[in-house]
N, C-alpha and C positions, 0 to 999 in steps of 0.2 A: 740479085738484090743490089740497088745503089748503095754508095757510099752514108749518104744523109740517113734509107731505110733500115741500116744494119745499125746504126748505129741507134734510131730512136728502138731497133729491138731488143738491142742489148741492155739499151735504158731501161725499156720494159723489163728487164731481167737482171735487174742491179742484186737483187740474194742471190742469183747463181752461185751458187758453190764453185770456186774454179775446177775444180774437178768433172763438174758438171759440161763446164765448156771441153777437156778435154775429151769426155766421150763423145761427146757430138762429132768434135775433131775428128778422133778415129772410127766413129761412124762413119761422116763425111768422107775419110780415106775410103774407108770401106768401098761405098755407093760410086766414088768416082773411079774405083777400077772394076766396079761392074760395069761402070757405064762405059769406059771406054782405052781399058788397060791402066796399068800402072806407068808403063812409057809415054805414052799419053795423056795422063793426065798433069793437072797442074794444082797448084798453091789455091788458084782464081775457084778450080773445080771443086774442090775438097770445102774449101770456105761457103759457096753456094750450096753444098747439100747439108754444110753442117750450119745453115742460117747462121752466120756469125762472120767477123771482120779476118782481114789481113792480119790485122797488128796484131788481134786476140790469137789469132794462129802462129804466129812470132814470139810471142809471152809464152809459149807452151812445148813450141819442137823450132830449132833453127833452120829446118827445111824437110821438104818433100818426104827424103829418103829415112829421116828421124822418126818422123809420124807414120811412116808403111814399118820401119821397123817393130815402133810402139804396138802399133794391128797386131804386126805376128808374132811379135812376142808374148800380146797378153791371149790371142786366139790358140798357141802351140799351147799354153797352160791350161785353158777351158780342154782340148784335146785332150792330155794325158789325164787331166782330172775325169770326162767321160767315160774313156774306156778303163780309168782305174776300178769308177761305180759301177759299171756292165757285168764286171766278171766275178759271179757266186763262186769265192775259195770252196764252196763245200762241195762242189760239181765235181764230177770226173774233168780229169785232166784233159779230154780232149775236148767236151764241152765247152771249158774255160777258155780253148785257145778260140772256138770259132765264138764266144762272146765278144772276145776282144777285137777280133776280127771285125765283126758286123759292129761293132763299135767304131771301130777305127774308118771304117769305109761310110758308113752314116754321118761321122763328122765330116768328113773331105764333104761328103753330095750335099753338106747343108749349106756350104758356098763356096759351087764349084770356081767362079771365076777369082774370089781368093785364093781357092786351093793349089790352081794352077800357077797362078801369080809365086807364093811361096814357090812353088818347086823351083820356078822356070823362068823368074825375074831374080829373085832373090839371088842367084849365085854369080850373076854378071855385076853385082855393085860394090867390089873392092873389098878391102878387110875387116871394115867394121862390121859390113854382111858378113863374110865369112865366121866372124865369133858370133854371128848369132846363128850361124847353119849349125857351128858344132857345139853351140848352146842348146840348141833342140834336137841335134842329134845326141848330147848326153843322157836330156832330160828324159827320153826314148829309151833309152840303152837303160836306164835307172827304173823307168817302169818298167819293162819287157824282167828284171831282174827280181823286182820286187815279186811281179805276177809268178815268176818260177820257181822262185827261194822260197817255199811254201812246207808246211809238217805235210799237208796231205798230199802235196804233188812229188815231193821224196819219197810217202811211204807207196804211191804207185809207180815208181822208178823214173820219174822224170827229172833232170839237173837242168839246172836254167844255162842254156847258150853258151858258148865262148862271145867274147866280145866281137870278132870277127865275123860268126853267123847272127850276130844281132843287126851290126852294119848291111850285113846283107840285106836280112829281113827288111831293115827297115831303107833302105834306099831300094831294093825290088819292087817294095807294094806301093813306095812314092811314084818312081817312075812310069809303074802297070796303070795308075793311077791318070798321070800327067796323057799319056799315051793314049788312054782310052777318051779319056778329055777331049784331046788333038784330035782325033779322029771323028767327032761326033760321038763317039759310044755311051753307053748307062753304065759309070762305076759300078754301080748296082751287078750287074751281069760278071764281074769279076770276085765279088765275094766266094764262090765256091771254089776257084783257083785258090785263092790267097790262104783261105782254111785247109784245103787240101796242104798246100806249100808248108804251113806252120807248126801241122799236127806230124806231118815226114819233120821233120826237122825236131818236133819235142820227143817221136815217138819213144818210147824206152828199148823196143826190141829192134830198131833201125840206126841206134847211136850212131852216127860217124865215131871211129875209135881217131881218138886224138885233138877233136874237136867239141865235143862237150864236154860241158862241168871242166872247163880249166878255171885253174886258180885264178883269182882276178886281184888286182895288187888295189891298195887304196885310193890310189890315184885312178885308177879304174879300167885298167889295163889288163892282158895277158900272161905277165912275166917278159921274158922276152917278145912274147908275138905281140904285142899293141898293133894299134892301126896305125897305116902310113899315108 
């Protein structure tokens, strides 16, 4: 789109809510790392799928990496709100875990070249990335806690994780995830790995002694064993 046509569309669009223009934005992110990665793409990209100017992209995020942050940031929250909906507290406990499961693996397959993007761009862009890796690996750790911390899932002997086999959990199923990606494979075909992996790991008569049900401090740690 020229310079002259973005602008008589934006004209055309004078009640836009700015808000309005920001989703397009990170729409626009969206579509231009399907189209052609997030290293690859550009400012020019993002603006041509979200029909809108430069400067309007300028008014909104100060670059590239701010508006792929924004994506993942608000896409990690649609995630944990899913798989929070999926899972019937009244189920058996092991029900519960393969809901969350096929929850979780259904969000990644609704847009794999996001999903990949997150795992597998995301960690190479400095420290501002980095707090938002362990911004969603908290928000992770806080659902996985919520789903276990349960009257029904206590009274069939299940304790929610240590913090440590959460990090597990939850960097294993990314990576099986990222992996089957790379390879060409269907996420899809990994879900019954991942249910198997999650229901060993809640089971009540398989406890690892020493690693579930530790005390977890308010700050959201182990006691001494926190993550390193």
């Amino acid at each position: 789109m020229t310079t002259a046509s973005t602008a008589r569309h934006e004209a055309g669009g004078a009640g836009t809510a700015p808000g309005e223009f920001r989703r397009r934005l990170l729409e626009g992110m969206a579509a231009a790392i399907r189209e052609c990665g997030y290293r690859d793409s550009t400012v020019a990209d993002v603006v041509r799928h979200a029909r809108t100017s430069r400067r309007t992209f300028y008014e909104h995020f100060p670059g590239k990496q701010a508006c792929f942050a924004a994506l993942l940031r608000e896409g990690n929250a649609t995630m944990v709100r899913q798989i929070a909906a999926a899972v019937d507290q009244r189920a058996p406990w092991d029900v519960q875990a393969r809901q969350a499961i096929e929850a979780w693996i259904a969000a990644a397959q609704a847009d794999l070249a996001l999903t990949l993007s997150w795992i597998r761009d995301l960690p190479s862009l400095g420290a501002d990335a980095r707090h938002l890796q362990r911004e969603s690996l908290e928000a992770f750790i806080v659902l996985i806690g919520d789903l276990t911390d349960t009257p029904e899932l206590r009274a069939a002997g299940v304790a929610p994780p240590s913090r440590q086999l959460m990090v597990m959990l939850i960097g294993g199923l990314r990576e099986l995830i990222a992996t089957t990606v790379e390879d060409g494979g269907d996420i899809g075909g990994i879900t019954e790995a991942a249910v198997r992996a999650t229901q060993a790991l809640l089971d009540p008569s398989r406890r690892p002694s020493g690693l579930m049900g530790l005390p977890r401090t308010e700050g959201g740690g182990d006691g001494a064993a926190g993550e390193q």
